[in-house]
SEZARO-185396 format. One record per residue: residue in one letter; x, y, z of N, C-alpha, C in turn. Coordinates in Angstrom, 1 decimal. Layout:
% SEZARO-185396
SITE   aa   n.east   n.north     n.up   ca.east   ca.north    ca.up   c.east   c.north     c.up
SITE    A        X         Y        Z         X          Y        Z        X         Y        Z
...
This chain:
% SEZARO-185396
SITE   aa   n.east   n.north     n.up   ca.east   ca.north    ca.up   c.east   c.north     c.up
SITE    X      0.8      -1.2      0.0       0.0        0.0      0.0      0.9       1.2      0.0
SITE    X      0.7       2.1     -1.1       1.5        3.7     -1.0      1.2       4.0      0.1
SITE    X      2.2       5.3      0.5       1.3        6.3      1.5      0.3       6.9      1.5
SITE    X     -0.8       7.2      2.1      -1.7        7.9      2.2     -2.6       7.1      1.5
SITE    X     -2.1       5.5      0.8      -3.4        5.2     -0.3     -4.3       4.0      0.7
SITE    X     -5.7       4.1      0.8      -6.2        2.9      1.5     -6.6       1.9      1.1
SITE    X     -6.4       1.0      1.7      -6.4       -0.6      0.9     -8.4      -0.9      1.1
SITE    X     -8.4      -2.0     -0.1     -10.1       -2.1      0.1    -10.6      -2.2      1.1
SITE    X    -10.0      -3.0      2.4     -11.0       -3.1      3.4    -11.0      -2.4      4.7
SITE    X    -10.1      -0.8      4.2     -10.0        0.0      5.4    -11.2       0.7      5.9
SITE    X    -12.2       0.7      4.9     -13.1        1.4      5.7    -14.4       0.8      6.0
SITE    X    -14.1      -0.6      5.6     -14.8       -1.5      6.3    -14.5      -2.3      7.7
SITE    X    -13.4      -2.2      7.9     -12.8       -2.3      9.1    -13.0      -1.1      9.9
SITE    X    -13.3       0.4      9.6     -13.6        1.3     10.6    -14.7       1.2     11.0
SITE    X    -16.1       1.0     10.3     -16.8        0.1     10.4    -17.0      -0.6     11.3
SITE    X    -16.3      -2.0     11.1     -16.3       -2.9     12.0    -16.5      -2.1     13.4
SITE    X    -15.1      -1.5     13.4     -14.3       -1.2     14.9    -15.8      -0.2     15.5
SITE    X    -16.5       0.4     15.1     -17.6        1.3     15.5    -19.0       0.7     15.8
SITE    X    -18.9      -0.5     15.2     -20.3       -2.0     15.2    -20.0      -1.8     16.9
SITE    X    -19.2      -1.7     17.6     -19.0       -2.3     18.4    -19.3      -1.4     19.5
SITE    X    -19.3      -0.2     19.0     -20.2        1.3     20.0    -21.4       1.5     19.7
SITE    X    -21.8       0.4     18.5     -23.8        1.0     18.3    -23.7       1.2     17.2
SITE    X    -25.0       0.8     16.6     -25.5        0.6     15.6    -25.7       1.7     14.6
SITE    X    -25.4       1.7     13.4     -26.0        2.4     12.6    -26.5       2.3     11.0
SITE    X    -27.1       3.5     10.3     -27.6        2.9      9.0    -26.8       3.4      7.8
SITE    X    -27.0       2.7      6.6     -25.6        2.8      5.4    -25.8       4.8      5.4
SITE    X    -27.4       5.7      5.5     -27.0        7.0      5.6    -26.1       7.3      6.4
SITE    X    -26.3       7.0      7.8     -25.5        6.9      8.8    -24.6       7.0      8.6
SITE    X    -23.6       5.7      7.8     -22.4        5.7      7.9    -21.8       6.9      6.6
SITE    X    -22.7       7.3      5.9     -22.5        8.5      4.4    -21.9       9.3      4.9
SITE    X    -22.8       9.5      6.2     -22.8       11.3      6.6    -21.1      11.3      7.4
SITE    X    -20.7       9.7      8.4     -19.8       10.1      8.8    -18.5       9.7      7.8
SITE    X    -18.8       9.2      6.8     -17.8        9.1      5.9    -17.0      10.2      5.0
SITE    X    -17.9      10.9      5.1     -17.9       12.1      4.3    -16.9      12.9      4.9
SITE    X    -16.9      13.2      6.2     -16.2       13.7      7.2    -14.4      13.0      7.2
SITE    X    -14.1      11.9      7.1     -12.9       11.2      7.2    -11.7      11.5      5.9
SITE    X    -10.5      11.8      6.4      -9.6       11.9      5.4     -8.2      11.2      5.5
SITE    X     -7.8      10.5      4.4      -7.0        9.7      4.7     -5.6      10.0      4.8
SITE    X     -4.5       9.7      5.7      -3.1       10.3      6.2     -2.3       9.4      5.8
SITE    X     -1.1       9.5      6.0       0.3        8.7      6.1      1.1       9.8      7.1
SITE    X      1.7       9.0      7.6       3.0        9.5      8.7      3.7       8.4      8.7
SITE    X      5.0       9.2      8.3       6.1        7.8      8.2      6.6       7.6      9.8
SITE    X      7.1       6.8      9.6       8.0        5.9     10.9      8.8       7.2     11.3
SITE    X      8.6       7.2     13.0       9.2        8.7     13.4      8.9      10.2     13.5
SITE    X      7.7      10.5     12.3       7.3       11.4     12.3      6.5      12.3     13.8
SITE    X      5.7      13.2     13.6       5.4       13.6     15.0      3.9      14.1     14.5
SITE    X      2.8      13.3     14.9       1.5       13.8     14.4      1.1      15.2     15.3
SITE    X      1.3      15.2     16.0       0.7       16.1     16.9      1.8      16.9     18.1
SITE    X      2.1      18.2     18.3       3.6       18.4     19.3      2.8      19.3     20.5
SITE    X      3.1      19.3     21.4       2.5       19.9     23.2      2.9      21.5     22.4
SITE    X      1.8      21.7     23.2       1.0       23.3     23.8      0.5      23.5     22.3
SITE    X     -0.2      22.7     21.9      -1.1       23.0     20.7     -3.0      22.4     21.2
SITE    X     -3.4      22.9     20.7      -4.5       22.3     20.7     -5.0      21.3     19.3
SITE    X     -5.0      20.2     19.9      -5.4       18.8     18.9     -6.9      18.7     18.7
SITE    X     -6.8      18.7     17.6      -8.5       19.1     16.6     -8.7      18.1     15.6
SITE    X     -7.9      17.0     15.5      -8.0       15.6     14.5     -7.8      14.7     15.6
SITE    X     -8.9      13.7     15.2      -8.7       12.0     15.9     -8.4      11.5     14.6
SITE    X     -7.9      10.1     15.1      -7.5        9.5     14.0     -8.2       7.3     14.0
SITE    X     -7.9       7.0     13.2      -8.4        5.4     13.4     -7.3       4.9     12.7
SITE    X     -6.5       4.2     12.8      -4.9        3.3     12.6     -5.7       2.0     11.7
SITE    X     -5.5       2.6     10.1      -5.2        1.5      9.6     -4.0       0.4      9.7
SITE    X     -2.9       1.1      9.8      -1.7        0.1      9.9     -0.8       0.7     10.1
SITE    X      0.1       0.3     11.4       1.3        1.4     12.2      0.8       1.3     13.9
SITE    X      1.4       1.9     14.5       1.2        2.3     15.5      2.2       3.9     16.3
SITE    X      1.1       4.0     17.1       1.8        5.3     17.2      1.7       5.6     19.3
SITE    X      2.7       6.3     19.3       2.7        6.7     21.0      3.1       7.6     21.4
SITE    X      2.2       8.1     22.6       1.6        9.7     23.1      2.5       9.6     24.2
SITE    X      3.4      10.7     24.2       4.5       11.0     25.5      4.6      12.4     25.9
SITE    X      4.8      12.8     27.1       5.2       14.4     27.2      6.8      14.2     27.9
SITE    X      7.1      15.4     27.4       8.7       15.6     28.3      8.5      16.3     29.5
SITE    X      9.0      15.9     30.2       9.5       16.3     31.9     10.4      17.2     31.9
SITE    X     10.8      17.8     33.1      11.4       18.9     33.8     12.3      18.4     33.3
SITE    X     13.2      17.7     33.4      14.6       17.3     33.3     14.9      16.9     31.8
SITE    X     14.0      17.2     30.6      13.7       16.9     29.4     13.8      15.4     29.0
SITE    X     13.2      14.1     29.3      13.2       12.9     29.3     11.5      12.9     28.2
SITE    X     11.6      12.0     27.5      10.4       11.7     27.1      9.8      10.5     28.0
SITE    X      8.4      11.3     28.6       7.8        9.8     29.6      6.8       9.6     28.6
SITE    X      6.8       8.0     28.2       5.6        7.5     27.1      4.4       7.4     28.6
SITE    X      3.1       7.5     27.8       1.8        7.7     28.5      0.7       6.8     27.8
SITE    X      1.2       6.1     26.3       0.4        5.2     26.2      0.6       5.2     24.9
SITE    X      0.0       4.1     24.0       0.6        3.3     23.0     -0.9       3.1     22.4
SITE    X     -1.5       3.3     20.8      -1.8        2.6     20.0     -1.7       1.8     18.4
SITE    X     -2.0       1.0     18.4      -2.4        0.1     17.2     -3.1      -0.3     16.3
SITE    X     -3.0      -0.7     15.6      -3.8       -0.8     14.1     -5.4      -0.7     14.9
SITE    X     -6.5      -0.6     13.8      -7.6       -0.9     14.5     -8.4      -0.4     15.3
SITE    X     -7.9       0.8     16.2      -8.1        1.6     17.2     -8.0       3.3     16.9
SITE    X     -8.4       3.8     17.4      -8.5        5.2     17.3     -8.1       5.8     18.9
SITE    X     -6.8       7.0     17.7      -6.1        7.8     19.0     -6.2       9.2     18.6
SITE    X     -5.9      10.1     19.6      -6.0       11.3     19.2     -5.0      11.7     20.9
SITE    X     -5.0      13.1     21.1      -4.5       13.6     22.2     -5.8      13.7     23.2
SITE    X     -6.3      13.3     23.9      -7.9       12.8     24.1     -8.3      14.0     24.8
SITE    X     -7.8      14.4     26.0      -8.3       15.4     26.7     -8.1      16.9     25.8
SITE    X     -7.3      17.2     25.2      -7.2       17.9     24.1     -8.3      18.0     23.3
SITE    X     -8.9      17.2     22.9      -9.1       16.7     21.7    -11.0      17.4     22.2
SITE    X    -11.1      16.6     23.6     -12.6       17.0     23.9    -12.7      18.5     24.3
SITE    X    -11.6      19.1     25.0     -12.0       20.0     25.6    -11.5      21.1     25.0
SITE    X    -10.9      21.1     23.7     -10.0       21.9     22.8     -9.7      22.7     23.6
SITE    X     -8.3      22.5     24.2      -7.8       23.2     25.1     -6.0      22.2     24.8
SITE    X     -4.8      23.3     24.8      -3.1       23.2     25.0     -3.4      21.9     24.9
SITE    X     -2.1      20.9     25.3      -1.7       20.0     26.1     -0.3      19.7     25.7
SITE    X     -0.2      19.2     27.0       1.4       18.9     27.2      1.9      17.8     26.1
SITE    X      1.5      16.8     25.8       1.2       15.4     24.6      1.8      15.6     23.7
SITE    X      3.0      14.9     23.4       3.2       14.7     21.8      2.4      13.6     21.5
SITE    X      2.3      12.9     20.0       2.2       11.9     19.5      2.9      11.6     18.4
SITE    X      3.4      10.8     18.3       4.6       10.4     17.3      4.2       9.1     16.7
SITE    X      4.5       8.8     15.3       4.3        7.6     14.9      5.1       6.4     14.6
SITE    X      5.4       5.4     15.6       6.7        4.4     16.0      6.5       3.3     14.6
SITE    X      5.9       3.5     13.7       5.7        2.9     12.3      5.2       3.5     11.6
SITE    X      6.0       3.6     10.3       5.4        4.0      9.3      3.6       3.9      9.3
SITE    X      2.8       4.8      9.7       1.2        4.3     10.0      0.4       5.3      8.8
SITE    X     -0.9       4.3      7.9      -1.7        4.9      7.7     -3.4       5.2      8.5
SITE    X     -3.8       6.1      8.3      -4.9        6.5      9.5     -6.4       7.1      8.5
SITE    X     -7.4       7.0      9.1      -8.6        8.1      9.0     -8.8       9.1      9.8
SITE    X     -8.5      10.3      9.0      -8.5       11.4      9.8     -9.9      12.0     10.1
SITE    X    -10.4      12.6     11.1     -11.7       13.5     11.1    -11.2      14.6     12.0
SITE    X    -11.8      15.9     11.7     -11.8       16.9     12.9    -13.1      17.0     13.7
SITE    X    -12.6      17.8     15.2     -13.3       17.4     15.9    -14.2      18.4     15.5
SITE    X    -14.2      19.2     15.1     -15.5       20.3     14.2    -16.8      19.6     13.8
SITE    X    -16.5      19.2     12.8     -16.9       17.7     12.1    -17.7      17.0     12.9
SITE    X    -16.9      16.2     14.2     -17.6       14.8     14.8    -18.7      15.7     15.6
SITE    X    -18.3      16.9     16.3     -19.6       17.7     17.1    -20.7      18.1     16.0
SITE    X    -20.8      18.3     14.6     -22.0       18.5     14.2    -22.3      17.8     14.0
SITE    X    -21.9      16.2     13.6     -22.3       15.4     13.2    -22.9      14.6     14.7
SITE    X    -22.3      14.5     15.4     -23.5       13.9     17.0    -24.4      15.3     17.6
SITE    X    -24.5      16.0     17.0     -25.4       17.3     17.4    -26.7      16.6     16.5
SITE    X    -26.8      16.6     15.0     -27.7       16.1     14.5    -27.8      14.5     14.8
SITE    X    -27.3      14.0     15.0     -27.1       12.4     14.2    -27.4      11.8     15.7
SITE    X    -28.8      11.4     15.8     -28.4       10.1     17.5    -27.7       9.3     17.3
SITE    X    -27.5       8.6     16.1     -26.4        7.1     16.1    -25.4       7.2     16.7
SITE    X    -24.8       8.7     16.0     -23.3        9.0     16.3    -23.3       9.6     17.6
SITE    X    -24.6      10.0     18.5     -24.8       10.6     19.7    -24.4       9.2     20.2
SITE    X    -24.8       8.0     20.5     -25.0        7.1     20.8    -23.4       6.4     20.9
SITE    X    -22.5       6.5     19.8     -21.6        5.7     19.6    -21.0       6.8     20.3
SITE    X    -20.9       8.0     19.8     -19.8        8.8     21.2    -20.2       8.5     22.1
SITE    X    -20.9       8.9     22.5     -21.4        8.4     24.1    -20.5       6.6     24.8
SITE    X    -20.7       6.0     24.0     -19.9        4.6     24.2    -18.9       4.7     24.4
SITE    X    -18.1       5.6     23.5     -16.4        5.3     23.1    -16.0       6.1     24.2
SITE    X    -16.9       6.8     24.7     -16.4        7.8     25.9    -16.2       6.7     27.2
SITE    X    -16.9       5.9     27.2     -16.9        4.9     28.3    -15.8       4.1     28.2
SITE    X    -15.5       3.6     27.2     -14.5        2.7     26.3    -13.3       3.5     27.1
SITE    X    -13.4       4.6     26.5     -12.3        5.9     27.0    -11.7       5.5     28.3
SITE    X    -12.8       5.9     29.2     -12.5        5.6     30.7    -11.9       4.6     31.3
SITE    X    -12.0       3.3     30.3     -12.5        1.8     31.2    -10.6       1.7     31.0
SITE    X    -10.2       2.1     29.2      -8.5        2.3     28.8     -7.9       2.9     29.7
SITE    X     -8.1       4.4     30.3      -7.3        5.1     31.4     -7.3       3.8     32.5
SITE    X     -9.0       3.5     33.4      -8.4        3.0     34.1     -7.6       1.5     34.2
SITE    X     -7.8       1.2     33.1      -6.7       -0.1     33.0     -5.3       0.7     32.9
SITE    X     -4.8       1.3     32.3      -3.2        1.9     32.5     -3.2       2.1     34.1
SITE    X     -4.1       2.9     34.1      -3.5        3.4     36.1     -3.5       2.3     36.6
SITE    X     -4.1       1.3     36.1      -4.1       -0.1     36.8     -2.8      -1.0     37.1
SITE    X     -1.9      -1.0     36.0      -0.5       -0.8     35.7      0.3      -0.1     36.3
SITE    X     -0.1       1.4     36.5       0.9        1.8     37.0      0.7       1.9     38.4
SITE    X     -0.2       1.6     39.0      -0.6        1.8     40.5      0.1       0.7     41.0
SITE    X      0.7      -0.4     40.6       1.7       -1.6     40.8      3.1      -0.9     41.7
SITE    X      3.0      -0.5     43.1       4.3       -0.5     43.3      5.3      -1.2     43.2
SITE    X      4.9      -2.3     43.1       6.7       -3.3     43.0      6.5      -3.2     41.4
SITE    X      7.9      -2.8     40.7       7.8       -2.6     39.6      7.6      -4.3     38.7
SITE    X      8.2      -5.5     39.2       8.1       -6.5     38.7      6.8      -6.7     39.0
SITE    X      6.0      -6.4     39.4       4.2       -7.0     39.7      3.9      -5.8     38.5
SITE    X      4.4      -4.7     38.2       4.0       -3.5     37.3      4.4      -4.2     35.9
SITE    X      5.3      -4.8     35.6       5.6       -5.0     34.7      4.8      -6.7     34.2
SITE    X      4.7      -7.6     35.6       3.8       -8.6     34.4      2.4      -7.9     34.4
SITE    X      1.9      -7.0     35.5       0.2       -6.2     34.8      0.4      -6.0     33.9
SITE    X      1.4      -5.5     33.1       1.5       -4.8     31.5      1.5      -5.7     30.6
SITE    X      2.4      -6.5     31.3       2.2       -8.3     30.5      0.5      -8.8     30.0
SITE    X      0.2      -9.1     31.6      -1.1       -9.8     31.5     -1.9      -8.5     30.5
SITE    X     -2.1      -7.3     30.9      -3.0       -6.5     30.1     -2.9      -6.2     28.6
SITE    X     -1.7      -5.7     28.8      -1.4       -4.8     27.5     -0.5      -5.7     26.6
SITE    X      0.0      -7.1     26.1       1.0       -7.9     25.8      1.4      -7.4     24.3
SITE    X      0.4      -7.1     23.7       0.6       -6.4     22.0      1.5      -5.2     22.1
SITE    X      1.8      -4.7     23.0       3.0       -3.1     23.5      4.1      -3.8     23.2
SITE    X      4.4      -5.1     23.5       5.8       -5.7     23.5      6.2      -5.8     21.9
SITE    X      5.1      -6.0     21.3       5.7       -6.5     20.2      5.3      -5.4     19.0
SITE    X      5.4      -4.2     19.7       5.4       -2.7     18.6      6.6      -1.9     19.1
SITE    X      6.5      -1.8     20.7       7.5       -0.4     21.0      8.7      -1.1     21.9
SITE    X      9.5       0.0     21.2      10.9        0.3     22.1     10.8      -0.3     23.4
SITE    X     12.2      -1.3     24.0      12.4       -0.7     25.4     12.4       0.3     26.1
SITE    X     13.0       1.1     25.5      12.7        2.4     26.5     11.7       3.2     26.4
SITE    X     11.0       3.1     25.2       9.5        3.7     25.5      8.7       2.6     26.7
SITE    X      8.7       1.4     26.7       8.4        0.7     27.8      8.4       1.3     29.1
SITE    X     10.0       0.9     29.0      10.3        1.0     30.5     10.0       2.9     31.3
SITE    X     10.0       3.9     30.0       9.3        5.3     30.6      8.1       5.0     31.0
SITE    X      7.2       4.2     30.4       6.1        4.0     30.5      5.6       3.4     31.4
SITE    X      6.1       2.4     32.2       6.2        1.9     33.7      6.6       3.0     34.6
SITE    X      7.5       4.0     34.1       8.1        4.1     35.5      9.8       3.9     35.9
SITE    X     10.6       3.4     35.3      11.6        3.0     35.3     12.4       2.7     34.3
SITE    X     13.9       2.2     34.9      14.7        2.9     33.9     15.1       1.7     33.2
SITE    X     15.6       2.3     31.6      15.7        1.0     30.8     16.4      -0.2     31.3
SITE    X     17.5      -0.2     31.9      18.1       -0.9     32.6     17.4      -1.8     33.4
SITE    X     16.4      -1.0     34.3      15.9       -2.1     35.3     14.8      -2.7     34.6
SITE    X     14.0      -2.0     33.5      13.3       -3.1     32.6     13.7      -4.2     31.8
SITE    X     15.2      -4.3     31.5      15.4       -5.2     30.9     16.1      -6.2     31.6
SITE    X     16.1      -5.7     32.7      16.2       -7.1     34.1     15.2      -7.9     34.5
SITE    X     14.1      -6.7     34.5      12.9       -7.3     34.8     12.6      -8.4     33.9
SITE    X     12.5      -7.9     32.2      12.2       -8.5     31.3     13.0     -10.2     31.4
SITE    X     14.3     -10.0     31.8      15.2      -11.1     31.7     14.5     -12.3     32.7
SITE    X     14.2     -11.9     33.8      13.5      -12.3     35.0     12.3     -13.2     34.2
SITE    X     11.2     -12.0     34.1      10.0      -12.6     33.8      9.8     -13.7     33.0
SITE    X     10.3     -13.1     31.5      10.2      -13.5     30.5     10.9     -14.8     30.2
SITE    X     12.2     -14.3     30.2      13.4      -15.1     30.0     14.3     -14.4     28.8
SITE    X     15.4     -14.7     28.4      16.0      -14.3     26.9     15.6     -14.9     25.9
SITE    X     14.2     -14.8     25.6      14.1      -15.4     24.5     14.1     -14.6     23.1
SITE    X     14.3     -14.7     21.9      15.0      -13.8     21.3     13.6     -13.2     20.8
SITE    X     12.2     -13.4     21.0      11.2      -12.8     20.4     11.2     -11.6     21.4
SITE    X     11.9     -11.4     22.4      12.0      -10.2     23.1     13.1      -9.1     23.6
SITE    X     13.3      -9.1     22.0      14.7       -8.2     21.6     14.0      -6.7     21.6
SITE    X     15.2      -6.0     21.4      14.5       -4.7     20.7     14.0      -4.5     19.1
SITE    X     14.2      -5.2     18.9      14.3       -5.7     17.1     13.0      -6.6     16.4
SITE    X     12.8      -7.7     17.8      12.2       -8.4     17.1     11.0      -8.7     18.4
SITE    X      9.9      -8.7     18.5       9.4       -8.3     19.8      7.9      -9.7     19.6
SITE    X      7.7     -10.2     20.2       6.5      -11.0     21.4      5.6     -11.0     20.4
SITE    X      5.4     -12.7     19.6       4.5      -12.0     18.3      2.9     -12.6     19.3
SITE    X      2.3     -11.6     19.7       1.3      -11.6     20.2      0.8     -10.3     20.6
SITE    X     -0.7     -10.2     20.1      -1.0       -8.9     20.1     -2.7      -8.9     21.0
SITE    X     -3.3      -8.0     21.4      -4.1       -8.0     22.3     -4.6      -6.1     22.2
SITE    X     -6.0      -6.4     21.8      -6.1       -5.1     21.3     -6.5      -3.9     22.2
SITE    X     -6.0      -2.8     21.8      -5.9       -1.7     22.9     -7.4      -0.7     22.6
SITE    X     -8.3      -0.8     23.6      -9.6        0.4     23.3     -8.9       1.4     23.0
SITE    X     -9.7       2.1     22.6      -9.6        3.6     22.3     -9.9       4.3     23.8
């Protein structure tokens, strides 16, 4: 697939991913189609950079990408990770169009559907369906935050690190160690002890070649 070009069953797979917040009809789906525009960001790129206000969500045909802010001491802390399938945006940003501290950057070459949030408010202003499916994804929203805080509320970092295991296992086999281990909490070092520990050295959990097992992340 070129950049930016979408393969036949991308927007039946957004689709899909939306069946699953509520129902709607082929107008239905017209009016929100209409609204969607399709991206590329190469591997590395930066979708979105802090103290802006984020006004596009996005739905991940293929790639993945991860939302981090830099700290006092200039460190990028990752704050969370998505994957094909799923829709990300800078979220608090995004609803309350207001700054935020958030980069998001794309850790694969990723294609996406883009909408603005302009767009999705007229469109759930008229439209119950799409009143109905926001309304869900907002819940969806919540239930993702509190599964991370769930993770990171883990004081012993080896109990923090298999919750990410048991929860989140598809992380291992897209991002960096050291987006990881910012993302816990700790330093690369002591996650790849951890890793050594839990896991074992097995070579699907390199930095190169990562955990072929994936487990899908809500929006």
């Amino acid at each position: 697939m070129k950049a930016g070009q979408i393969d036949a069953d991308g927007y039946p797979r957004l689709q899909d991913f939306l069946r699953t917040f509520g129902t709607f009809s082929s107008q239905d789906w017209n009016e929100f189609e209409a609204i969607l525009t399709p991206a590329f960001y190469p591997k590395g790129s930066i979708i979105h950079s802090e103290n802006k206000v984020c006004r596009t969500a996005y739905f991940i045909l293929s790639g993945c990408v991860r939302i981090y802010y830099i700290n006092d001491g200039g460190q990028e802390i990752s704050s969370d990770f998505f994957f094909d399938g799923h829709i990300f945006t800078a979220f608090s940003s995004f609803w309350k169009q207001l700054p935020t501290s958030e980069n998001i950057s794309a850790l694969q070459d990723t294609t996406v559907l883009a909408f603005q949030y302009r767009d999705v408010q007229s469109l759930i202003q008229r439209n119950e369906a799409w009143r109905n499916i926001h309304s869900n994804m907002l819940i969806r929203l919540i239930l993702h935050t509190y599964e991370r805080d769930e993770i990171l509320a883990e004081k012993d970092l080896v109990q923090r690190f298999k919750k990410m295991l048991a929860l989140r296992p598809g992380i291992f086999m897209r991002a960096k160690q050291i987006h990881l281990a910012s993302f816990l909490g700790m330093t690369h070092e002591t996650f790849s002890r951890i890793k050594a520990t839990v896991i074992g050295k097995n070579k699907l959990c390199s930095d190169d070649v990562y955990i072929r097992s994936q487990n899908g992340i809500s929006m």
